[in-house]
C-alpha positions in Angstrom: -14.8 -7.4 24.6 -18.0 -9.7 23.9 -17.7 -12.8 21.6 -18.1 -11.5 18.4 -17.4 -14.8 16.0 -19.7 -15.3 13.0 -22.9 -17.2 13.3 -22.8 -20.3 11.1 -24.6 -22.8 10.1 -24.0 -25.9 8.5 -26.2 -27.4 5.6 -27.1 -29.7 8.3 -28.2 -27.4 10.6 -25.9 -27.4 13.0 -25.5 -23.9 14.6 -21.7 -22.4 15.6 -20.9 -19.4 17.9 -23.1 -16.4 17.8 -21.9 -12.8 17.9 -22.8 -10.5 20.6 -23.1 -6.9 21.6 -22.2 -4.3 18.4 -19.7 -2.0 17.4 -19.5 1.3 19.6 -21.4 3.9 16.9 -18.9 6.6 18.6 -16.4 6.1 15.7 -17.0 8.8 12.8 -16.5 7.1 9.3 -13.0 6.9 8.6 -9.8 4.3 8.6 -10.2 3.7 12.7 -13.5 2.8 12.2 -12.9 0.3 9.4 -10.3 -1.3 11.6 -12.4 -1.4 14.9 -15.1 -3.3 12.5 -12.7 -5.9 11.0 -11.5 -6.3 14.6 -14.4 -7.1 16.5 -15.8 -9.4 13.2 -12.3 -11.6 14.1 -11.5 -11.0 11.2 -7.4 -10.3 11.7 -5.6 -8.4 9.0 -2.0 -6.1 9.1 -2.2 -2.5 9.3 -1.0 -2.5 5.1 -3.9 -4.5 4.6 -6.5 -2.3 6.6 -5.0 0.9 4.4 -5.6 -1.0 1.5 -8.8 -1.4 2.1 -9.3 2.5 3.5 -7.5 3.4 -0.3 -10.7 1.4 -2.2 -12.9 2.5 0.2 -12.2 6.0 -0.7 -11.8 5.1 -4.4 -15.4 3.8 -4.0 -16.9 6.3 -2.7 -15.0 9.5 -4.8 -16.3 7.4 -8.3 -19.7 6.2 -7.2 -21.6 9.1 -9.1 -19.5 8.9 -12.0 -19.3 4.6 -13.1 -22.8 3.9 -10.9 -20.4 1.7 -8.7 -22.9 0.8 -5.4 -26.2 1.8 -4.5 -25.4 1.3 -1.1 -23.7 4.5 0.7 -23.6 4.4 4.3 -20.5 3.7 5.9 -21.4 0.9 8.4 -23.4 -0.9 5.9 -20.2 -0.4 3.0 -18.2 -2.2 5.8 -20.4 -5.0 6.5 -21.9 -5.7 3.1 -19.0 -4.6 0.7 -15.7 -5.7 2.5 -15.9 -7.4 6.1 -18.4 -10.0 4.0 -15.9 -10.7 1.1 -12.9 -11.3 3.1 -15.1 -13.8 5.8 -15.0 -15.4 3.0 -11.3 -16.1 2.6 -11.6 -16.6 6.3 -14.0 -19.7 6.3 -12.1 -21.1 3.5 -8.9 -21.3 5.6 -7.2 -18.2 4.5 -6.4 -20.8 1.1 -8.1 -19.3 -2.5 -7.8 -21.5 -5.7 -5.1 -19.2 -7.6 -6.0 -18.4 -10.2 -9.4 -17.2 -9.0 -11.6 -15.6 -11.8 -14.2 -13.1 -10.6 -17.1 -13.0 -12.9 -18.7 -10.1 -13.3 -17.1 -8.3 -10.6 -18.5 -4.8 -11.4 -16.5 -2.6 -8.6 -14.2 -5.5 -7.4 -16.4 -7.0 -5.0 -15.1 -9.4 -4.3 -11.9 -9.4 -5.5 -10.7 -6.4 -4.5 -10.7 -7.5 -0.7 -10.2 -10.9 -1.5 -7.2 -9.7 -3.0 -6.2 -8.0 -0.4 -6.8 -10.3 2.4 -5.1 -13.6 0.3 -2.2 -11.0 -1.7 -0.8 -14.5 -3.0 -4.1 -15.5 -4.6 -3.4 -14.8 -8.8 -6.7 -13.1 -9.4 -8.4 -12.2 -12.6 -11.5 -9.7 -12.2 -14.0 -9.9 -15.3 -16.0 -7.0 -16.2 -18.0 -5.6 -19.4 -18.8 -2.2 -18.6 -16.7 0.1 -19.4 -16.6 2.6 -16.4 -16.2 -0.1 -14.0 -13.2 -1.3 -16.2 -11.4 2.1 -15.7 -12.5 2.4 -11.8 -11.1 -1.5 -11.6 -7.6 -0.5 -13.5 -7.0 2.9 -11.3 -7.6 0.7 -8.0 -5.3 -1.9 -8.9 -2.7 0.8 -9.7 -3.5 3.1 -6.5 -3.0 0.2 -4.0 0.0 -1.6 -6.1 -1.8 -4.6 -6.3 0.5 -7.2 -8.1 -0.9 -10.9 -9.5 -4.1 -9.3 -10.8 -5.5 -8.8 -14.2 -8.3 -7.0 -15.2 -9.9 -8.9 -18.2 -12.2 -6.3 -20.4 -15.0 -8.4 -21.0 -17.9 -11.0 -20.0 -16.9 -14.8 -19.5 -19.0 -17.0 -22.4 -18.8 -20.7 -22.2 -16.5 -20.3 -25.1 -13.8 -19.1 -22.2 -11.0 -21.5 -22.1 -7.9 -20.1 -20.3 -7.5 -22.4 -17.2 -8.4 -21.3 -13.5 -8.4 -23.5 -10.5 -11.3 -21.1 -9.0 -14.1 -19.3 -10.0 -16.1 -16.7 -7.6 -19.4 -15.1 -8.4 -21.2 -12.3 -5.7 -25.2 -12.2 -6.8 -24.3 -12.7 -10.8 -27.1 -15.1 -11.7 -28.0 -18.7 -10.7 -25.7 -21.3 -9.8 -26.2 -23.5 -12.6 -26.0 -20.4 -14.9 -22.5 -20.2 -13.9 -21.8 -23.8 -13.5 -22.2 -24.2 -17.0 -20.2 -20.8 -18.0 -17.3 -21.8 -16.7 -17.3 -25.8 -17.1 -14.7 -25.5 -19.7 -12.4 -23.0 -18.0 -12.8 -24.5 -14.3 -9.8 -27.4 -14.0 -10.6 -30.8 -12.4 -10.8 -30.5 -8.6 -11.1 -26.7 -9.4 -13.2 -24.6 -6.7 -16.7 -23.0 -7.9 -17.2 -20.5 -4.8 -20.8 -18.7 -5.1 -21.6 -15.9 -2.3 -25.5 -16.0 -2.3 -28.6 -15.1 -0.2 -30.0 -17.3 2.3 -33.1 -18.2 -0.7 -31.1 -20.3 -3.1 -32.5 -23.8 -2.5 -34.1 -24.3 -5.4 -31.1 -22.9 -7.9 -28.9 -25.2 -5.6 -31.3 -28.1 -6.5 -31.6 -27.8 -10.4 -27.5 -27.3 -10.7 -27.0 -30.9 -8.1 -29.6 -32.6 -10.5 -28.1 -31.0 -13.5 -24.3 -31.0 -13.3 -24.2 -34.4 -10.9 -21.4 -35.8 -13.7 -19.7 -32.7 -13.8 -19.5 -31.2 -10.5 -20.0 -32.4 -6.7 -21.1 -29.9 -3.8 -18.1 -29.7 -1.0 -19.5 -26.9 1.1 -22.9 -24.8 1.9 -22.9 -23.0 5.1 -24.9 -20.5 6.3 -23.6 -17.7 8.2 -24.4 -14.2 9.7 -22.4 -11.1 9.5 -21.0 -10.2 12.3 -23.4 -7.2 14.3 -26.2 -7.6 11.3 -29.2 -9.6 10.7 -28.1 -10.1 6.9 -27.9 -13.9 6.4 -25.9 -15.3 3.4 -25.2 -18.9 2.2 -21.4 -19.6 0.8 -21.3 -22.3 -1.4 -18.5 -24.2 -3.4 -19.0 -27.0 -5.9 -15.4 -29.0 -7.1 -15.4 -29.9 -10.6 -15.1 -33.0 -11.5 -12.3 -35.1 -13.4 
């Protein structure tokens, strides 16, 4: 088996281990697939944890039509972009969430539902307004027994208030947007985590010169997913005292 690590790049440039070779395409959609992809991503998870995923993958997919869940459909590109992406994220932050983590806007759990999953000890609350998506998000937490998670009915204001020690966001809106949505629920030393495109200087710019009292940048790194040439930039900001 090839070296098949994520490509990563520091915000100084500095370039990690590249993956090579891809994913034999003999594998029909289905839970061997899924776990063949999370294995040669590195990405280590238990057998419980690989159903789990299979049960929202197929939750996903029998839905779509009805709550306008994902535009994207084909099974490789579900994998990569929908759940082996969310949980490199848990792996490149150690494996350690904030708990509670608050998912803003998380429209079909993504990406709390496989964050969930990957970190089960991470209290999570997923945030959604539309309705549909409410009632897909409270028949996955009960079809995969998912315990420490709350689905809270509504958008996040600035007026939101209840404490979290993370916030997470997965193409919401800007980063200063959600810097200053959740400046009074984020607690000091609290972790804003933001999974963007690889074409978010200048957002990234405007929230440093904005929030520079309130907020201090502790990571941006660029990375790869694993047999793709989709580039994505994970950034966390650390509130403050």
């Amino acid at each position: 088996m090839g070296d098949c690590s994520v490509t990563m790049r520091s915000s100084t440039g500095s370039k990690q281990r590249k993956p090579n070779g891809k994913p034999e395409r003999g594998l029909p959609p289905g839970l061997p697939a899924l776990r063949e992809w999370f294995k040669r991503s590195q990405v280590l998870l238990s057998d419980k944890q690989i159903q789990q995923l299979w049960q929202y993958h197929t939750l996903l997919r029998k839905r779509n039509a009805e709550y306008d869940l994902t535009r994207i459909y084909q099974f490789d590109n579900m994998v990569q972009k929908h759940y082996v992406d969310c949980v490199l994220v848990a792996k490149m932050l150690g494996w350690k969430l904030p708990s509670p983590l608050l998912d803003i806007g998380t429209g079909a759990g993504l990406p709390g539902i496989p964050l969930k999953i990957a970190c089960p000890e991470t209290e999570l609350i997923l945030s959604e307004g539309r309705h549909k998506r409410i009632a897909f998000l409270h028949e996955v937490v009960k079809a995969l027994g998912l315990k420490g998670i709350e689905v809270y009915e509504a958008k996040i204001y600035p007026s939101f208030s209840r404490s979290v020690q993370g916030v997470i966001t997965r193409a919401l809106e800007s980063i200063p947007k959600t810097l200053g949505r959740v400046i009074k629920c984020l607690e000091p030393g609290g972790k804003a985590i933001f999974m963007k495109g690889p074409s978010c200087r200048d957002e990234l710019a405007e929230a440093l010169s904005a929030f520079q009292d309130r907020y201090t940048l502790s990571l941006d790194l660029a990375y790869t997913i694993p047999y793709s040439s989709h580039h994505r930039r994970l950034i966390v900001f650390e509130r403050l005292p």
